[in-house]
C-alpha positions in Angstrom: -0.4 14.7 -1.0 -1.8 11.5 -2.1 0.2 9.1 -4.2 0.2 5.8 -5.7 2.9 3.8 -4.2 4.3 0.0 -6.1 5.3 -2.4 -3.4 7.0 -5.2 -3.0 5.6 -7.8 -0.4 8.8 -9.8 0.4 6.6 -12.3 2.9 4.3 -13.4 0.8 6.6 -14.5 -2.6 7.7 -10.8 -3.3 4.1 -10.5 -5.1 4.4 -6.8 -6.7 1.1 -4.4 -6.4 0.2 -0.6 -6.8 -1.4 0.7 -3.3 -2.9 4.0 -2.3 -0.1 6.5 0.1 -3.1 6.3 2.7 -2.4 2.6 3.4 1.0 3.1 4.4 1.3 2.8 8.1 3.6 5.3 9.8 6.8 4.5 10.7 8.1 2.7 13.6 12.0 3.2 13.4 13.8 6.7 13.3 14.4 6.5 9.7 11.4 7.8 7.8 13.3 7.7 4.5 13.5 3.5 4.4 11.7 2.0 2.0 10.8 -1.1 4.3 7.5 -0.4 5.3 4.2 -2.0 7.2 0.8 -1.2 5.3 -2.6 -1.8 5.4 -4.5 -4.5 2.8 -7.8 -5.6 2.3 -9.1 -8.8 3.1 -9.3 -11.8 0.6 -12.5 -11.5 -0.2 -12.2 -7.8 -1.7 -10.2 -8.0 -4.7 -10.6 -7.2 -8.8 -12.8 -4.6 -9.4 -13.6 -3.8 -5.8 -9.8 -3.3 -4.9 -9.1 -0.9 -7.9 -11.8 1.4 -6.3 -10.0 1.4 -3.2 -6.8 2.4 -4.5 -8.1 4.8 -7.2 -9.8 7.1 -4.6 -7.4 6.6 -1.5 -9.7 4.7 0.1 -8.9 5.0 4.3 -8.1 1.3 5.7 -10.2 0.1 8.6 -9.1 -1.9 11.4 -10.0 -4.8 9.9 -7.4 -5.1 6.9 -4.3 -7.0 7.3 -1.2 -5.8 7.7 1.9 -6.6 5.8 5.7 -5.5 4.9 6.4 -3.9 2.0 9.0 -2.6 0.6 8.3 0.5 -1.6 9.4 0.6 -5.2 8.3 3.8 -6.7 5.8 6.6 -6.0 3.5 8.3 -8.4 0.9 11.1 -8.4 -2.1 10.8 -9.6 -1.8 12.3 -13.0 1.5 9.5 -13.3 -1.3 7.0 -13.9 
């Protein structure tokens, strides 16, 4: 199921944002329960209004978004929001 996930991006000044589940890369160690985690952004020039659309409809990342380390913070389904 998709979800709403709040992250944590400790390399860039522990900035705090809400992404879509489908950003979320999968894992690379055994443990599938950590909350450390690499994801998918957009790029700089896709943010405000534009952004919020991505998130609201789980919007796929392409190979062209960045990719970062997160650490999750909570989950939420849709009807959370």
């Amino acid at each position: 199921m998709k979800s709403f996930l709040v992250v944590v991006f400790p390399e860039d000044k522990n900035d705090i944002d809400v992404i879509s589940s489908t950003w979320i890369l999968p894992p690379l160690s055994i443990d599938k329960n950590s909350k450390e985690k690499l994801c998918r952004y957009p790029p700089k020039q896709i943010r405000g209004t534009k952004l919020v659309k991505l998130v609201r409809e789980h919007q796929v990342p392409s190979s062209d978004w960045l990719i970062f380390s997160c650490r999750v913070l909570g989950e939420f389904g849709k009807n959370n929001l």
